[in-house]
FINULUM-856406 format. One line per 2 residues: number of its first residue (from 1); their letters; for each residue z, x, y of N, C-alpha, C. Coordinates in pm, 1 decimal. Layout:
NUM = A = Z X Y Z X Y Z X Y ~ ...
***
This chain:
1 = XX = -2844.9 1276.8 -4142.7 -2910.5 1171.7 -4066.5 -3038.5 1126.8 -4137.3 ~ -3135.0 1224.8 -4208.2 -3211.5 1158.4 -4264.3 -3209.8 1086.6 -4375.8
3 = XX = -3067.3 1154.6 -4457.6 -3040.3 1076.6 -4560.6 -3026.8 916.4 -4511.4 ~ -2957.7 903.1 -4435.6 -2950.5 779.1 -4358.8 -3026.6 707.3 -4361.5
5 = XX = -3142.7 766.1 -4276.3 -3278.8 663.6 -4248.7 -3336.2 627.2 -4373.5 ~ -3351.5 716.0 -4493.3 -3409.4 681.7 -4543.3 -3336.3 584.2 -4659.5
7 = XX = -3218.5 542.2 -4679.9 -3129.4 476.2 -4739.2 -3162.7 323.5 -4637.7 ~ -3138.6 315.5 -4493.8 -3223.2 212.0 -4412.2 -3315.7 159.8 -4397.4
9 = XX = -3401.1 223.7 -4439.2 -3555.5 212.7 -4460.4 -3583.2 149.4 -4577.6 ~ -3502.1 158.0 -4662.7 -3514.0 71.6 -4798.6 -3447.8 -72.7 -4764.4
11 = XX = -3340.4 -1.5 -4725.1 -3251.3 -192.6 -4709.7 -3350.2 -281.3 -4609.1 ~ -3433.2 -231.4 -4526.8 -3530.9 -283.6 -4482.3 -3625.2 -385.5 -4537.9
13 = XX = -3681.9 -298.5 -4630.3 -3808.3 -290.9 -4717.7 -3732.0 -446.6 -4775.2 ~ -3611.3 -424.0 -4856.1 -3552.8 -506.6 -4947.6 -3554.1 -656.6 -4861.0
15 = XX = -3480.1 -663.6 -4769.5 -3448.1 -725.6 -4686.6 -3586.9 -822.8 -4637.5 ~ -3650.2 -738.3 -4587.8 -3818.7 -779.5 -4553.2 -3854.7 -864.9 -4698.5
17 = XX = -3827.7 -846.4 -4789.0 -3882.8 -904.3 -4886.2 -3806.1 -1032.3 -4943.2 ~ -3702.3 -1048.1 -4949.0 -3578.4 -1153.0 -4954.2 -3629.3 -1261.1 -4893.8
19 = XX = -3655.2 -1200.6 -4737.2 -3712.4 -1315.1 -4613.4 -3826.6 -1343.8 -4671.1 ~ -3942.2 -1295.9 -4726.5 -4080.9 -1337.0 -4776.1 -4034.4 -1392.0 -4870.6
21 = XX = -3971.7 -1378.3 -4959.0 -3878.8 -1504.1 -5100.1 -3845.1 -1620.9 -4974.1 ~ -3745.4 -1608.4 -4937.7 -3705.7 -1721.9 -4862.9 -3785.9 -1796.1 -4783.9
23 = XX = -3897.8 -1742.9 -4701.6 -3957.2 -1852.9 -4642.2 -4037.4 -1888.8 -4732.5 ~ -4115.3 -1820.6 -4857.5 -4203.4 -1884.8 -4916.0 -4095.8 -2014.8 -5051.1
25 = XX = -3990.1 -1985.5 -5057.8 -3921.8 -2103.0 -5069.2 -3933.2 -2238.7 -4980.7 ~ -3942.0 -2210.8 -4874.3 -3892.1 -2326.5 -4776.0 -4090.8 -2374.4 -4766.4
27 = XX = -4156.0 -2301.4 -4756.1 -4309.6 -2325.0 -4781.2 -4319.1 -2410.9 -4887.0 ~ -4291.3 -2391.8 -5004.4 -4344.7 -2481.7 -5129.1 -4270.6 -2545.1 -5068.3
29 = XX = -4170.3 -2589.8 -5061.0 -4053.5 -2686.5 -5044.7 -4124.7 -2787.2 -4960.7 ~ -4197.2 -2761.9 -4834.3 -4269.1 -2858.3 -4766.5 -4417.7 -2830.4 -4828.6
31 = XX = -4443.1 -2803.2 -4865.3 -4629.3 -2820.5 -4953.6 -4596.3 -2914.8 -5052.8 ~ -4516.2 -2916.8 -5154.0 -4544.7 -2957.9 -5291.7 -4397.6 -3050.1 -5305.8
33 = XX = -4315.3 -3057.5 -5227.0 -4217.6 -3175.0 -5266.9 -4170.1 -3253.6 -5168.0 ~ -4203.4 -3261.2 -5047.9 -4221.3 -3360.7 -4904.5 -4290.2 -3468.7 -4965.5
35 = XX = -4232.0 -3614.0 -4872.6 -4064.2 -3604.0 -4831.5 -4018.8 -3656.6 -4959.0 ~ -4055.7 -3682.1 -5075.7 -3927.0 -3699.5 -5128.8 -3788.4 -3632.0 -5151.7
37 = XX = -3780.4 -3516.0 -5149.4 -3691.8 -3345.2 -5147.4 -3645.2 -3315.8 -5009.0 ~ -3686.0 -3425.8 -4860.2 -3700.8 -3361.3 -4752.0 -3497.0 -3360.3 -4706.2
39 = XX = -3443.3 -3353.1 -4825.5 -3274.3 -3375.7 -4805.9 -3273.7 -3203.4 -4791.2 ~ -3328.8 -3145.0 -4883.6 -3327.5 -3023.5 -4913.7 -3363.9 -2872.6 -4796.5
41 = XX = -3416.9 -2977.0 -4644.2 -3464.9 -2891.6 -4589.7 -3391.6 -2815.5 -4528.6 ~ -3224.5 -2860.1 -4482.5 -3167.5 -2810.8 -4392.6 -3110.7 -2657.7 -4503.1
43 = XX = -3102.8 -2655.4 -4593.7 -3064.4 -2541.0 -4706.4 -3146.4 -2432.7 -4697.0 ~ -3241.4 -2508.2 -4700.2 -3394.6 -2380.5 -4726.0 -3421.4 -2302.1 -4574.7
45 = XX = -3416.3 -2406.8 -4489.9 -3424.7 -2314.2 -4335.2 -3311.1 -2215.0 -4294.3 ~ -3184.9 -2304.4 -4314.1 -3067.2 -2175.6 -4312.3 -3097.6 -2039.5 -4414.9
47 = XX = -3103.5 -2048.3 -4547.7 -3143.6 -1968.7 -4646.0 -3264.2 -1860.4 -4536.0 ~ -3376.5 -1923.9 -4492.2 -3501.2 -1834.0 -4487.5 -3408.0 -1776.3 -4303.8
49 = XX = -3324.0 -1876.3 -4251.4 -3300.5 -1827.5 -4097.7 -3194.6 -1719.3 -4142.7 ~ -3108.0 -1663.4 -4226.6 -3002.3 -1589.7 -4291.3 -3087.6 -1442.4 -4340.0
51 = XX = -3194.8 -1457.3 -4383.6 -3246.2 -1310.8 -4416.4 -3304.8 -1298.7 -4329.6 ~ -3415.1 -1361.1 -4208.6 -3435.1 -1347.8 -4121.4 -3351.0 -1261.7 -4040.2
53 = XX = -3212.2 -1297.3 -3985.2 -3112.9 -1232.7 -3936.9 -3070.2 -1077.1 -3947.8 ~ -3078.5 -1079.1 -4142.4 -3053.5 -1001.2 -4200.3 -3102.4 -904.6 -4181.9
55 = XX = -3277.9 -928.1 -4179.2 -3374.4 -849.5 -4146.0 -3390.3 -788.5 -4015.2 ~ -3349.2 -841.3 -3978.2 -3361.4 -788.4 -3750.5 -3202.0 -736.2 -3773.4
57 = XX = -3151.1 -759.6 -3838.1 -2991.8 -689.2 -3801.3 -3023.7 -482.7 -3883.9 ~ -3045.9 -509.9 -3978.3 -3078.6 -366.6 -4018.9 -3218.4 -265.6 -3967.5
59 = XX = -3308.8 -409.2 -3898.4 -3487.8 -321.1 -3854.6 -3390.4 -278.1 -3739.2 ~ -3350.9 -351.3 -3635.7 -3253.6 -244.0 -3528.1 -3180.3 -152.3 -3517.3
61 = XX = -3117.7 -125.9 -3641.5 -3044.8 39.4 -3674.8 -3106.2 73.7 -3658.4 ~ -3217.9 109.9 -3791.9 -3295.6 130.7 -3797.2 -3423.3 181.5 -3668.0
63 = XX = -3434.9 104.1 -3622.1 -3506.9 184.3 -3501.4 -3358.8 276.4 -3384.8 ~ -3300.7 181.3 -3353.1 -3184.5 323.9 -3322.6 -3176.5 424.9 -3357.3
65 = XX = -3187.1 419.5 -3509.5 -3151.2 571.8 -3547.7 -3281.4 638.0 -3529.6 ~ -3405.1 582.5 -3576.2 -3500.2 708.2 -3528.0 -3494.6 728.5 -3344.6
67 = X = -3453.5 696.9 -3316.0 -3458.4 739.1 -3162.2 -3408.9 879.3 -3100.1
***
């Protein structure tokens, strides 16, 4: 079991960080190329709403299992 958590605890970590890639994608994306690029937005929000997901789908094992 702890092997577990701590194999979770990474995909976390990873995961958590994907989403900080991804929204800071969708960030420049509206800082520095709005609106001419604004075709591009519906990609970048799915992209940053997908690890988002990703991220709350494994932080909830994750707290399950330490329980």
């Amino acid at each position: 079991m702890e092997e577990e958590i701590k194999e979770l605890e990474k995909a976390v970590s990873k995961a958590r960080f994907t989403l900080s890639q991804k929204a800071g994608e969708l960030h420049d994306l509206i800082e520095d190329r709005l609106p001419a690029d604004y075709t591009d937005i519906p990609a970048y929000a799915e992209a940053a709403y997908r690890a988002c997901e990703k991220w709350a789908e494994l932080n909830n094992r994750l707290t399950e299992l330490k329980q």
